[in-house]
Legacy VTK file of the C-alpha trace (Angstrom):
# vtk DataFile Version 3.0
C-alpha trace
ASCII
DATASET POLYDATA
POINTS 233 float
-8.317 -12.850 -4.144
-8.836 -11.719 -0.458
-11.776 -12.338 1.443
-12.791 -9.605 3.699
-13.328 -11.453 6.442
-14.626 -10.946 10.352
-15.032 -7.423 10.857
-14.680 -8.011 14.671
-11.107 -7.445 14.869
-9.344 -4.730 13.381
-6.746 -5.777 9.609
-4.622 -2.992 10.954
-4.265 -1.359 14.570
-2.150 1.315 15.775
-2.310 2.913 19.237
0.203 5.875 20.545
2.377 5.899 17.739
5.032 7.974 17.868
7.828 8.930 15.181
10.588 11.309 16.143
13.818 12.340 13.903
17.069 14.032 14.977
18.068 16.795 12.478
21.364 18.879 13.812
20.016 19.788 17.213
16.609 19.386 17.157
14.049 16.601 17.483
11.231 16.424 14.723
8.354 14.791 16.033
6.846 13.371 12.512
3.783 11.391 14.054
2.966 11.918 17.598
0.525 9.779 19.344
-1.130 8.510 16.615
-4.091 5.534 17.300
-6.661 4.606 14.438
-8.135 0.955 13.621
-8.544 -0.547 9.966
-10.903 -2.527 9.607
-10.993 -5.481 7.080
-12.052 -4.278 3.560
-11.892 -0.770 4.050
-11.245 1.888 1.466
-9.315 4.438 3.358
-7.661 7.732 2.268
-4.679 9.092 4.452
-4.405 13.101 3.395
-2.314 15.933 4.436
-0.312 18.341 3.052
4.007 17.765 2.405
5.263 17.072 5.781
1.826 16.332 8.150
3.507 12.675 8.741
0.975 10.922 6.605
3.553 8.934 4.760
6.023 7.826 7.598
2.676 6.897 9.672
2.211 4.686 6.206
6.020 2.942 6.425
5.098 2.070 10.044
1.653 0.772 9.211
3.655 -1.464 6.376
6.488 -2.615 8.699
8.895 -0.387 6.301
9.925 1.601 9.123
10.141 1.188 12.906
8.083 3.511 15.300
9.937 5.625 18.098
6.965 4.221 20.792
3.902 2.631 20.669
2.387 -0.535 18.534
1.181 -1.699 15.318
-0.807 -4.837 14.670
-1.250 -6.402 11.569
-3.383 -8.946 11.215
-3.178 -10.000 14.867
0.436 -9.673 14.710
2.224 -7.466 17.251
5.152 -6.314 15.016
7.178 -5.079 17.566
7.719 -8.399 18.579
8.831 -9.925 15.679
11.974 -11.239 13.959
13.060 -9.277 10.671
12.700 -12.266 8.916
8.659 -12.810 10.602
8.634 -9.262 9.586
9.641 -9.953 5.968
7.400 -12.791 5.553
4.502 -10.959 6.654
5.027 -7.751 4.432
5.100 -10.323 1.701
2.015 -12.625 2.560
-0.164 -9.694 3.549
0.581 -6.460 2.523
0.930 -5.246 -1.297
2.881 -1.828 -1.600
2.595 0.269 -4.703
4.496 3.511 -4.934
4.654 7.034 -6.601
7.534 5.754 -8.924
6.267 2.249 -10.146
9.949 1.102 -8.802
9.543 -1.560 -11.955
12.729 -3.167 -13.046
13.625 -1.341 -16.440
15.364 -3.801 -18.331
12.807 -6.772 -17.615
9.216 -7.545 -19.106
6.137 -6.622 -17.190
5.521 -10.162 -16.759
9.059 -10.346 -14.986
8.229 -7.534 -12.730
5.132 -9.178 -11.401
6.608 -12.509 -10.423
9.801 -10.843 -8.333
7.939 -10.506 -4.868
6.640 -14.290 -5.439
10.466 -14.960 -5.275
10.724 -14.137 -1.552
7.247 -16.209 -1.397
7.268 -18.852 1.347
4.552 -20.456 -0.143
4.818 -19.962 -4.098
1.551 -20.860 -6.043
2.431 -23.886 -8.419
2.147 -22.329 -11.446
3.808 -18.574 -10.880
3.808 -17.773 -14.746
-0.297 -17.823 -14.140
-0.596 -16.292 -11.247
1.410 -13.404 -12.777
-0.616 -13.512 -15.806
-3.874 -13.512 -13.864
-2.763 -10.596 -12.185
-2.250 -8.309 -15.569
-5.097 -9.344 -17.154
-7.265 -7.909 -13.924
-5.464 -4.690 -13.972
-6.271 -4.379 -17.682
-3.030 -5.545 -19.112
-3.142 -8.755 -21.263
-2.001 -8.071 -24.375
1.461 -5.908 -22.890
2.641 -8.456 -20.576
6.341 -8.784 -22.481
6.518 -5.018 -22.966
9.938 -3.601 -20.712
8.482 -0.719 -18.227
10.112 1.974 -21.197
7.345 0.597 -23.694
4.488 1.384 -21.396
2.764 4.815 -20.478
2.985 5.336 -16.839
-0.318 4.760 -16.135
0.582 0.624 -17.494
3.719 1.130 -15.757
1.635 2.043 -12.483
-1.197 -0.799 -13.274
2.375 -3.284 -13.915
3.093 -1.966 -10.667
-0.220 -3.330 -8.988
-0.452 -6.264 -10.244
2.602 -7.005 -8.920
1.438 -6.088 -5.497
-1.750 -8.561 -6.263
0.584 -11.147 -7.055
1.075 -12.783 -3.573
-3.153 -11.978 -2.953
-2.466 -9.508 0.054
-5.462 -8.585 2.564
-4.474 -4.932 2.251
-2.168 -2.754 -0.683
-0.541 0.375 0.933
-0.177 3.423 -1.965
1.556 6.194 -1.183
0.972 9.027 -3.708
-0.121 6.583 -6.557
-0.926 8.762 -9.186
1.681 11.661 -8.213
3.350 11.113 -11.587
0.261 10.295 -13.631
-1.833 12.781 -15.676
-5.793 13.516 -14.235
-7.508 10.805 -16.873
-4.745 8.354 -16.016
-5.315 8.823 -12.361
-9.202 8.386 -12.830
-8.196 5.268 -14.202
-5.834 4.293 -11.771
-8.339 5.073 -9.299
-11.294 3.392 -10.723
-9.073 0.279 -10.579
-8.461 0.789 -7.027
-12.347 1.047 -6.379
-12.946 -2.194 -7.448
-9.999 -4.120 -6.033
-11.810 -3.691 -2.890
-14.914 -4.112 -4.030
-13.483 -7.583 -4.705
-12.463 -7.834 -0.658
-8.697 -6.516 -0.539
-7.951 -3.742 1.994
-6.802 -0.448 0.642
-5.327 2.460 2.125
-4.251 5.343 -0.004
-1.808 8.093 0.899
-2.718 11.127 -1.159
-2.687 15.380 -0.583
-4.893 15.193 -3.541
-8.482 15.617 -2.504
-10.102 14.227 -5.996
-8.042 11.342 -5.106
-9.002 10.963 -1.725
-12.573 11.186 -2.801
-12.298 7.665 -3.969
-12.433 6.257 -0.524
-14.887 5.434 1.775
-13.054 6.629 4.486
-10.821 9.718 5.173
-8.099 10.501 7.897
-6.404 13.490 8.023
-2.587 14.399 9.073
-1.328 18.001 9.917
1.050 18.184 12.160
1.841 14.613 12.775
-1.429 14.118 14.534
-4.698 13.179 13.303
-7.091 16.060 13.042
-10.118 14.712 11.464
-11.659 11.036 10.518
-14.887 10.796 8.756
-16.889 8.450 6.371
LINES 1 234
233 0 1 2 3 4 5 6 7 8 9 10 11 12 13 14 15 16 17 18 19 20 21 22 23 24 25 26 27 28 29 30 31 32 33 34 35 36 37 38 39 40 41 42 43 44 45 46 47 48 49 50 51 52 53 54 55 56 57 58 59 60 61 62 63 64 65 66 67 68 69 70 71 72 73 74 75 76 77 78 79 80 81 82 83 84 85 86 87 88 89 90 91 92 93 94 95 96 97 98 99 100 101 102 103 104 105 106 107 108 109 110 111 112 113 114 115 116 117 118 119 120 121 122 123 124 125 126 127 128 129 130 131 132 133 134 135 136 137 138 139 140 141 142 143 144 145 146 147 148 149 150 151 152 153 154 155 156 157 158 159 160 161 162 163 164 165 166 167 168 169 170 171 172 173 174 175 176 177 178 179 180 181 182 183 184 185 186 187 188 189 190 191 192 193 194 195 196 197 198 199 200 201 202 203 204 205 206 207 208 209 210 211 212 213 214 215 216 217 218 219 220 221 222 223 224 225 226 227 228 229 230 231 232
């Protein structure tokens, strides 16, 4: 999997971000002048309550959505400056996204769902079939891998859901909300998984107004307002 690499130089840097919306007659400033580093193999926990900004400040951080002003760097890469299709590539080769919903494809196996962003790969491993199996078996999932997404609880569904964003061996997995839908034991378990993901080197940063959930992380960064009010360790 990832390696965590030089901490010199930040996985993930954003400076003066901005995010504004036009609703009827009036401008919505949803982040506004945001700047916070990432550093490589960081456990980080973005809270707020419905509405601070902390999940549009996510999108931009994951190239999902485009910023109003100001920049984010991923891995050394200005994406401001880049292509949609450079912009494509590098969501796929670096970032793993896992959301609220699973987003799994219902008619398909698990094993199915896991391969689909190695499709878009533009470097697939020889021997996909492996690397998706490898990838259920570490979130716990070995003997369900030809179950369809309506055979599993939603806690597999979510663990379907990150292997899949393992499958391409990202430096950092962006999860917005990921146990929103998931009772309290599943999301201990979810959670736990989490923990050691980066204990094995990958990046995570965790969008969450849950603070039992956020209490996973090493690191937490708070939104109201659009703005960051606190950042502690």
């Amino acid at each position: 999997m990832s390696e965590i690499g030089s901490q010199s130089a930040p996985l993930i840097s954003v400076r003066n971000l901005v995010k504004e919306y036009q609703i009827g007659t009036v401008l919505v400033r949803a982040v506004n002048d945001v700047s916070l580093d990432i550093m490589r193999g960081e456990f980080i926990a973005i809270m707020g309550a419905s509405g601070s900004g902390k999940s549009t400040f996510m999108n931009m951080m994951g190239a999902l959505d485009t910023p109003t002003s100001g920049t984010v760097e991923i891995d050394g890469h200005s994406i401001g400056e880049m292509s949609s299709d450079a912009l494509a590539k590098l969501r796929n080769e670096t970032i793993g996204f896992v959301f609220q919903q699973f987003n799994l494809l219902p008619r398909t196996s698990a094993l199915a769902n896991v391969r689909v962003p190695l499709l878009y790969a533009h470097e697939p491993p020889e021997d996909p079939e492996a690397r998706c199996r490898e990838c259920l078996e570490m979130v716990g999932l070995k003997d369900r891998m030809l179950n369809h997404p309506s055979q599993l609880s939603g806690g597999q569904q979510q663990r379907v859901a990150i292997a899949r964003a393992l499958v391409n061996r990202p430096k950092v997995i962006l999860a917005d909300e990921p146990t929103g839908a998931l009772d309290s034991h599943t999301s201990e378990e979810v959670m736990a998984l989490f923990t050691e993901l980066n204990r094995m080197g990958i990046t995570i940063i965790l969008v969450t107004h849950e603070p039992d959930i956020a209490a996973h992380a090493r690191r937490q960064v708070t939104f109201r307002d659009g703005r960051i009010i606190e950042d502690r360790s």
